[in-house]
Chimera marker file (.cmm) of the C-alpha trace (Angstrom):
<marker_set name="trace">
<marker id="1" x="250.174" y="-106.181" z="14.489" r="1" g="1" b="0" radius="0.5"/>
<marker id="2" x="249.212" y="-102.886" z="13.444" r="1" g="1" b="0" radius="0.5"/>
<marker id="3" x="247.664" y="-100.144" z="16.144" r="1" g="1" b="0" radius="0.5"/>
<marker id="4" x="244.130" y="-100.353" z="14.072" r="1" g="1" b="0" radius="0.5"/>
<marker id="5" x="244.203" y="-104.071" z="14.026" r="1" g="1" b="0" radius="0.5"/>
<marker id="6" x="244.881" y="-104.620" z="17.914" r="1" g="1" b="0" radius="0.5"/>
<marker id="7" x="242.298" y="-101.960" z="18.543" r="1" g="1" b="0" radius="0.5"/>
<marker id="8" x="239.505" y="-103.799" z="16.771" r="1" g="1" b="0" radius="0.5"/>
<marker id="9" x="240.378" y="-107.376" z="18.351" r="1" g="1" b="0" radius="0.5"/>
<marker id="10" x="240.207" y="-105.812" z="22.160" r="1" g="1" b="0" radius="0.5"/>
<marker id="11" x="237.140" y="-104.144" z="21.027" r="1" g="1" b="0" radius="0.5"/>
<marker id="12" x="235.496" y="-107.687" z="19.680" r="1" g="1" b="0" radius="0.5"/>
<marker id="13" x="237.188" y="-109.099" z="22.741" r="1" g="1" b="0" radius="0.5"/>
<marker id="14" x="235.444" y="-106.238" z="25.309" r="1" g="1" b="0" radius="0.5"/>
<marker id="15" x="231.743" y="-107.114" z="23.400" r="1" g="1" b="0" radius="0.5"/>
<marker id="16" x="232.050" y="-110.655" z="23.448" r="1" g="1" b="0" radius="0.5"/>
<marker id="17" x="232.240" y="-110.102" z="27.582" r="1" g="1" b="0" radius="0.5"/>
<marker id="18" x="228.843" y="-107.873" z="27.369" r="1" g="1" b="0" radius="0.5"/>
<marker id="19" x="226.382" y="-110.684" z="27.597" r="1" g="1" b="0" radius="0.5"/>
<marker id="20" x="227.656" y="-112.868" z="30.169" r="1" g="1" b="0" radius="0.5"/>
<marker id="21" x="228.122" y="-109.643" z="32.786" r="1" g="1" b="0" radius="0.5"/>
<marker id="22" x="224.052" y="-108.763" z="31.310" r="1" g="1" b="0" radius="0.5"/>
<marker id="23" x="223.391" y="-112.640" z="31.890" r="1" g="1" b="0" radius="0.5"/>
<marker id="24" x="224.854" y="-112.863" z="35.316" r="1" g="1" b="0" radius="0.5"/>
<marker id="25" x="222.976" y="-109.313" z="36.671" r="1" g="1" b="0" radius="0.5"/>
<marker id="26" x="220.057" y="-110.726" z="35.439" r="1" g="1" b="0" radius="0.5"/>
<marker id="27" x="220.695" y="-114.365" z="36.785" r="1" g="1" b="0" radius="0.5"/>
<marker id="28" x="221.445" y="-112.599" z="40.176" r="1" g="1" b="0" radius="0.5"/>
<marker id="29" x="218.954" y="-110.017" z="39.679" r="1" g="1" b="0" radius="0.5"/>
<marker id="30" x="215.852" y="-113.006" z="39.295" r="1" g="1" b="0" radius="0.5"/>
<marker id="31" x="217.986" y="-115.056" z="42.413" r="1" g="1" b="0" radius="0.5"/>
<marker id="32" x="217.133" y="-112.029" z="44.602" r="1" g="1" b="0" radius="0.5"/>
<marker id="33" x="213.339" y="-111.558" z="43.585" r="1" g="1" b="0" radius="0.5"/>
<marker id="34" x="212.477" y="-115.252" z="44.000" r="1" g="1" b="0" radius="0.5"/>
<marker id="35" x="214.165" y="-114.873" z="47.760" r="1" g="1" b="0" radius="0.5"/>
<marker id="36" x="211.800" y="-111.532" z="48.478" r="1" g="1" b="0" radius="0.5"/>
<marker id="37" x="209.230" y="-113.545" z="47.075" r="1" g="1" b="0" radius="0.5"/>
<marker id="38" x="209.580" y="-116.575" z="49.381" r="1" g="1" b="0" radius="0.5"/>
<marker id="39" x="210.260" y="-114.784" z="52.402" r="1" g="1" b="0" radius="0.5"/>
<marker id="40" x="207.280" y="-112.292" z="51.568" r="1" g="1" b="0" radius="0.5"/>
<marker id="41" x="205.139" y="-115.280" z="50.986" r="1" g="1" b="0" radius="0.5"/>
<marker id="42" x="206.140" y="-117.501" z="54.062" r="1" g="1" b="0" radius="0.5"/>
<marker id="43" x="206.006" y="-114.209" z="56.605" r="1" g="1" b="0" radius="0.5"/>
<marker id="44" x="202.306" y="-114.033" z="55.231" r="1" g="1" b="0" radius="0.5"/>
<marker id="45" x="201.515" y="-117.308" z="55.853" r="1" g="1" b="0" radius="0.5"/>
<marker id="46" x="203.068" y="-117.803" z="59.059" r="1" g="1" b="0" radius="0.5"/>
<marker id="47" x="199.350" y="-116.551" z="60.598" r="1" g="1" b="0" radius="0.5"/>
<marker id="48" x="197.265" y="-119.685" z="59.283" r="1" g="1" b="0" radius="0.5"/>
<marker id="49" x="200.484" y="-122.362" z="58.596" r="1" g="1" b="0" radius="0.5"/>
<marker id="50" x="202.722" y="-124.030" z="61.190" r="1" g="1" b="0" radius="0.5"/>
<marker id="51" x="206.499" y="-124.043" z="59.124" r="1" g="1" b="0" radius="0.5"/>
<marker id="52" x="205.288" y="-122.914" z="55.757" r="1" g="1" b="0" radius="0.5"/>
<marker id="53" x="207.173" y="-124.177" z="53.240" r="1" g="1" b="0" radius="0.5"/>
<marker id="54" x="207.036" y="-121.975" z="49.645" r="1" g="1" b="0" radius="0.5"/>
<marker id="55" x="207.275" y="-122.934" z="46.234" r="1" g="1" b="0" radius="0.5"/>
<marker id="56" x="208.145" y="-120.124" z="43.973" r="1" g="1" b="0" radius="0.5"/>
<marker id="57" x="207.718" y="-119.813" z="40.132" r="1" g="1" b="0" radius="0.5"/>
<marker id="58" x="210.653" y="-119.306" z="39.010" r="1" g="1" b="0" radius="0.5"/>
<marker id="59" x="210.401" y="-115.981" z="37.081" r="1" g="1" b="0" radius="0.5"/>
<marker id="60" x="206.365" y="-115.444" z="37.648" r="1" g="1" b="0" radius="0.5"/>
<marker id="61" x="204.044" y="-113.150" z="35.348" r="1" g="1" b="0" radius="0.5"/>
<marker id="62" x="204.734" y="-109.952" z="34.178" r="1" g="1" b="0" radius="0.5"/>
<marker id="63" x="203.850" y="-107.783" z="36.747" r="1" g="1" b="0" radius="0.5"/>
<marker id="64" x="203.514" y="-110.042" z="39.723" r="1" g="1" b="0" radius="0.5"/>
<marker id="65" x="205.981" y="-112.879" z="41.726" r="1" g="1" b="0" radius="0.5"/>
<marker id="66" x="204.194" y="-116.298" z="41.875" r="1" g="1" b="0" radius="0.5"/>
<marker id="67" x="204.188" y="-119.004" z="45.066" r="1" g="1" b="0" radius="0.5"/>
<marker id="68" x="202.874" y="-121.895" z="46.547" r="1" g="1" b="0" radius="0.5"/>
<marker id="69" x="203.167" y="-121.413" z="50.604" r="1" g="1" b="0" radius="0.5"/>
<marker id="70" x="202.138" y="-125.358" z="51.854" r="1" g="1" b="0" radius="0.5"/>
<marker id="71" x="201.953" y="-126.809" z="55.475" r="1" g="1" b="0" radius="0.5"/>
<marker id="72" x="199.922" y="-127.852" z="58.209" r="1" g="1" b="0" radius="0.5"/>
<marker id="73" x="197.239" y="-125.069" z="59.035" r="1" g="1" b="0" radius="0.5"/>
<marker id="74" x="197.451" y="-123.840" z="62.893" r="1" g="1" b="0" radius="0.5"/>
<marker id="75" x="195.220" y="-125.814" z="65.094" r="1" g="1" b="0" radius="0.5"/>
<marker id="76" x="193.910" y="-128.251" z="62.657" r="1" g="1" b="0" radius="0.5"/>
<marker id="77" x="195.060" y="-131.295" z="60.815" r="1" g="1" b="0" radius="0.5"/>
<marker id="78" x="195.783" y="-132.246" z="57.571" r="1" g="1" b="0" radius="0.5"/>
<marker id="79" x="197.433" y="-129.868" z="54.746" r="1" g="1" b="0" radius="0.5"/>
<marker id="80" x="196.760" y="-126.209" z="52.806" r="1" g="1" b="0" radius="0.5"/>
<marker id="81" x="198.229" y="-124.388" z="49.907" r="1" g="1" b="0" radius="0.5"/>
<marker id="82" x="197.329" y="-120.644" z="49.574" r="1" g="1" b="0" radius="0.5"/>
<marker id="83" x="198.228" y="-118.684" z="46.563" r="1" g="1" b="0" radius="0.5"/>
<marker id="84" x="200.795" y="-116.367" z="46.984" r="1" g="1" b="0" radius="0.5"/>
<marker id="85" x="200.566" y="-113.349" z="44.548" r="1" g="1" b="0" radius="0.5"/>
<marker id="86" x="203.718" y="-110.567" z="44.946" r="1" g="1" b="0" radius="0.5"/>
<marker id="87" x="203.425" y="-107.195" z="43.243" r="1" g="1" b="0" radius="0.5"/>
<marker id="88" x="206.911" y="-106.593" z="41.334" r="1" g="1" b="0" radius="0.5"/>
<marker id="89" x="206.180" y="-103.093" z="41.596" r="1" g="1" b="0" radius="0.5"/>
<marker id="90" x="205.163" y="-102.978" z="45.449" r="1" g="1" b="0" radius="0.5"/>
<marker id="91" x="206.706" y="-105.961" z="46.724" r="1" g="1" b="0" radius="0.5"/>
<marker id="92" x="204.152" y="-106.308" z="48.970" r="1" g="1" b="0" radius="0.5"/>
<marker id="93" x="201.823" y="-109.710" z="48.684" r="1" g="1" b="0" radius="0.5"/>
<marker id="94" x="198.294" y="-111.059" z="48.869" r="1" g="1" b="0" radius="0.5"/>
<marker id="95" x="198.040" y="-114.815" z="49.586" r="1" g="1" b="0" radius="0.5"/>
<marker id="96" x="194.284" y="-116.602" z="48.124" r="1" g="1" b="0" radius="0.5"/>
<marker id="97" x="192.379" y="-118.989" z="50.147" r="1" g="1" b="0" radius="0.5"/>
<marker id="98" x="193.214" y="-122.217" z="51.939" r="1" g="1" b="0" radius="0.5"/>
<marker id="99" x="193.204" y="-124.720" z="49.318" r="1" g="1" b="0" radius="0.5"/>
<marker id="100" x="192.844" y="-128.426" z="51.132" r="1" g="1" b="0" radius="0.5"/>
<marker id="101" x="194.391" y="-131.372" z="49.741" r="1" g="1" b="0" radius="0.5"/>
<marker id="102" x="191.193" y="-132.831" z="47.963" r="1" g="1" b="0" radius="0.5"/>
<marker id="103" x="190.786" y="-129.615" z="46.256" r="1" g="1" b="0" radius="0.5"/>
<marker id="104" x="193.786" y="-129.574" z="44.949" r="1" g="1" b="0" radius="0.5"/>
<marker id="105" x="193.393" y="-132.976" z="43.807" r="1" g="1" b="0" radius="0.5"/>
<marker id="106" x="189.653" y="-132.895" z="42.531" r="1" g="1" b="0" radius="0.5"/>
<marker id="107" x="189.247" y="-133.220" z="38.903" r="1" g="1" b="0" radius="0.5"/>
<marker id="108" x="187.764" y="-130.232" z="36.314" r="1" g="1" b="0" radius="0.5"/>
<marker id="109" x="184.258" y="-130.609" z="35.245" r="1" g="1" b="0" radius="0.5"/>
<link id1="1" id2="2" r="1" g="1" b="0" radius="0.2"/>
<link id1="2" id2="3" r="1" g="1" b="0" radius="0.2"/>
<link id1="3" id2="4" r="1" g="1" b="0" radius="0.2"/>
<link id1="4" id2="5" r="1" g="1" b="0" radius="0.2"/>
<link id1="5" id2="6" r="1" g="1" b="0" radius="0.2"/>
<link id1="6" id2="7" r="1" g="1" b="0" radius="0.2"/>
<link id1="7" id2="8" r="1" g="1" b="0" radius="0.2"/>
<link id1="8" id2="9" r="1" g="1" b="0" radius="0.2"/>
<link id1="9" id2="10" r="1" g="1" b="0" radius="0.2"/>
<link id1="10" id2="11" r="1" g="1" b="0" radius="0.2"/>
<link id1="11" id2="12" r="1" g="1" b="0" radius="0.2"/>
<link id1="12" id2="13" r="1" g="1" b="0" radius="0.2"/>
<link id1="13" id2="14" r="1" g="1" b="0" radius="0.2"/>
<link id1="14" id2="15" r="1" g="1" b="0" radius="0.2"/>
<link id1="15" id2="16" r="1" g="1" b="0" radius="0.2"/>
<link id1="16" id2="17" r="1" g="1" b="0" radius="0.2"/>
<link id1="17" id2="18" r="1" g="1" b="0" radius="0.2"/>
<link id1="18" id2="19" r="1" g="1" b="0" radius="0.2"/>
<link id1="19" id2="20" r="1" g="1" b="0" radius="0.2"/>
<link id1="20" id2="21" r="1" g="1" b="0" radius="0.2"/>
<link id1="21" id2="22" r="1" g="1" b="0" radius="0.2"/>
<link id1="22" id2="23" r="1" g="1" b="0" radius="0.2"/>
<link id1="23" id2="24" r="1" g="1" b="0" radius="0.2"/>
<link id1="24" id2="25" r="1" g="1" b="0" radius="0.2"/>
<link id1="25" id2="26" r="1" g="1" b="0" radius="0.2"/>
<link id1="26" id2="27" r="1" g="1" b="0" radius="0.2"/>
<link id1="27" id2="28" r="1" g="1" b="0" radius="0.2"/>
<link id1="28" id2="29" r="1" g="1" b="0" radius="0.2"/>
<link id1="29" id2="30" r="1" g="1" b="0" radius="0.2"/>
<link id1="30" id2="31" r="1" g="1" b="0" radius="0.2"/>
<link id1="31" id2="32" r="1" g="1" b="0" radius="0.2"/>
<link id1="32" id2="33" r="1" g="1" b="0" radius="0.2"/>
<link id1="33" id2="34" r="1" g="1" b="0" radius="0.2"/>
<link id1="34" id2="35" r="1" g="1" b="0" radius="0.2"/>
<link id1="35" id2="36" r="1" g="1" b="0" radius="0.2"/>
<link id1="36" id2="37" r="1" g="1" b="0" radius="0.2"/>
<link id1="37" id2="38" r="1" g="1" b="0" radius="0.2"/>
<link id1="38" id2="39" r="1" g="1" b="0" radius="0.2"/>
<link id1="39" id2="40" r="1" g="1" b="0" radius="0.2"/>
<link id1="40" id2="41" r="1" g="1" b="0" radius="0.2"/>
<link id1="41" id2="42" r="1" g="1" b="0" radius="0.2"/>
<link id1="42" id2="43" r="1" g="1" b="0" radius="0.2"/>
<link id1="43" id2="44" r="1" g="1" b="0" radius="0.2"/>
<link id1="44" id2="45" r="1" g="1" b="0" radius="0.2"/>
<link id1="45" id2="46" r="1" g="1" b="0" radius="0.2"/>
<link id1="46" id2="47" r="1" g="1" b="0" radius="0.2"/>
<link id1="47" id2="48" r="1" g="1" b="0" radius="0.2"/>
<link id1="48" id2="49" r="1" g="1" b="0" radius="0.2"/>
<link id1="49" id2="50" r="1" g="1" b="0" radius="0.2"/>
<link id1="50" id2="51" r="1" g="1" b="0" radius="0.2"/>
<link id1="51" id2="52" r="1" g="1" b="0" radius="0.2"/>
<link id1="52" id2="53" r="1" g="1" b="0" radius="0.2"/>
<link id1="53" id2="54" r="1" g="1" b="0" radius="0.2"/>
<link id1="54" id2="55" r="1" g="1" b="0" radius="0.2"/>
<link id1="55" id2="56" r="1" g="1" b="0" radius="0.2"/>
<link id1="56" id2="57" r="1" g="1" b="0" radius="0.2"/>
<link id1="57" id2="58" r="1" g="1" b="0" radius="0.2"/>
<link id1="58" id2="59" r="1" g="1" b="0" radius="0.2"/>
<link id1="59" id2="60" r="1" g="1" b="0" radius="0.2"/>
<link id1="60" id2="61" r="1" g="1" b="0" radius="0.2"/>
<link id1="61" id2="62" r="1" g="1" b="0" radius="0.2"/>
<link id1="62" id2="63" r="1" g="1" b="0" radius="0.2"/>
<link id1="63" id2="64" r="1" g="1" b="0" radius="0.2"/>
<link id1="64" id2="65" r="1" g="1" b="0" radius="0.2"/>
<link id1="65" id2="66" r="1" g="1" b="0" radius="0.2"/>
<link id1="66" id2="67" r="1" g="1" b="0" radius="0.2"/>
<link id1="67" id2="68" r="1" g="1" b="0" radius="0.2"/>
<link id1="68" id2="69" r="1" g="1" b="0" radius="0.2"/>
<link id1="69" id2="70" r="1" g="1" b="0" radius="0.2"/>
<link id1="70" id2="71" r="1" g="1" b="0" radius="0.2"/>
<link id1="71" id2="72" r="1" g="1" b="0" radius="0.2"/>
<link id1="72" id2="73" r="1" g="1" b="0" radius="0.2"/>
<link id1="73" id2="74" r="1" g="1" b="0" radius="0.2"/>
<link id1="74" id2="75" r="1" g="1" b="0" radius="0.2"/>
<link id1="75" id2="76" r="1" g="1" b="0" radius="0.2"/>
<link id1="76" id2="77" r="1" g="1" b="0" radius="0.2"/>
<link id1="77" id2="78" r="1" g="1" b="0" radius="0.2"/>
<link id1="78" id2="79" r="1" g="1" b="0" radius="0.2"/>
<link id1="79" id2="80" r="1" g="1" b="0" radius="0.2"/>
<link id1="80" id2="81" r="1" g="1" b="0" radius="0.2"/>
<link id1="81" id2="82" r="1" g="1" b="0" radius="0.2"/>
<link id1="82" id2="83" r="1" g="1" b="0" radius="0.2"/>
<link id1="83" id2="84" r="1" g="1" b="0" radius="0.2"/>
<link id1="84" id2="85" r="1" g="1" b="0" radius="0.2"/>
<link id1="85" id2="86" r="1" g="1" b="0" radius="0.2"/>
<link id1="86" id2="87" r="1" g="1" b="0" radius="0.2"/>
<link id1="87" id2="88" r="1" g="1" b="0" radius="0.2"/>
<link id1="88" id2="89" r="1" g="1" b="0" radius="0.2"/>
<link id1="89" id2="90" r="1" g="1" b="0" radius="0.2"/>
<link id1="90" id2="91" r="1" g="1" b="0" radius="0.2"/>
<link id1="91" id2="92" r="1" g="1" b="0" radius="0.2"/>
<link id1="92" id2="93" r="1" g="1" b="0" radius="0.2"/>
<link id1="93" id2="94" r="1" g="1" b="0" radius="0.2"/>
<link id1="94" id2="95" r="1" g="1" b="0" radius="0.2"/>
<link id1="95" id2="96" r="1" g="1" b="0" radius="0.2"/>
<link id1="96" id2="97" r="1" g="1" b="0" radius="0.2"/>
<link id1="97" id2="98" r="1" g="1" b="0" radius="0.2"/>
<link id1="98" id2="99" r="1" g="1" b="0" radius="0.2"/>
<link id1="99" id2="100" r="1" g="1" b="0" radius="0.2"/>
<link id1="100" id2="101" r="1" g="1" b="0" radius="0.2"/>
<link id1="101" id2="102" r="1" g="1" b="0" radius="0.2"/>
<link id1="102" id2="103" r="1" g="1" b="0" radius="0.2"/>
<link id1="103" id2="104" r="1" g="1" b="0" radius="0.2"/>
<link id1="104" id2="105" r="1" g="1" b="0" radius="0.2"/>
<link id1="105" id2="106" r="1" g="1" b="0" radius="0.2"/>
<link id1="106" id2="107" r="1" g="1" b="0" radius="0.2"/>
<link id1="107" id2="108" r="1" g="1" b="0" radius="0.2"/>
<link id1="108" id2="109" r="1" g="1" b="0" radius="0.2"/>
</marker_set>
């Protein structure tokens, strides 16, 4: 095997590793933001939920980390869902309003 010819196949070699190292940064890169985005979102709610438990879109909007925070609100019965909105840029987050069980369930006019 020539010098020229072994060259070019641990060059082809080398660039068909690129995308799976890309992949796997990104893979681990998405991993971490949904984990600052659940333990954002279920430190916020901890005020108005006993044990919040979060739901997290997987990969969210553009600019902003989506979740779900449910659980039993503090001193009352039954079961809310706020909206939990995380600013990629920030990461800080907002959560929406308590959303009760028959809202969530009501049907669109």
């Amino acid at each position: 095997m020539s010098f020229h010819h072994r060259t070019a196949v641990i060059a082809l070699l080398a660039l068909g590793l690129l995308p799976s190292v890309a992949t796997a940064s990104s893979d681990d890169a998405w991993a971490a933001m949904r984990a600052d985005v659940s333990a954002k979102c279920l430190k916020a709610a901890a005020g108005s939920i006993d044990k919040p438990k979060a739901v997290v879109d997987p990969f969210g909007s553009e600019s902003f980390g989506l979740a779900l925070v449910s659980g039993k609100p503090k001193g009352a019965k039954g079961k809310i869902t706020q909206i939990c909105v995380y600013n990629k840029q920030t990461k800080t987050v907002e959560l929406g309003g308590e959303l009760t069980e028959a809202m969530l369930k009501a049907k669109a006019k």
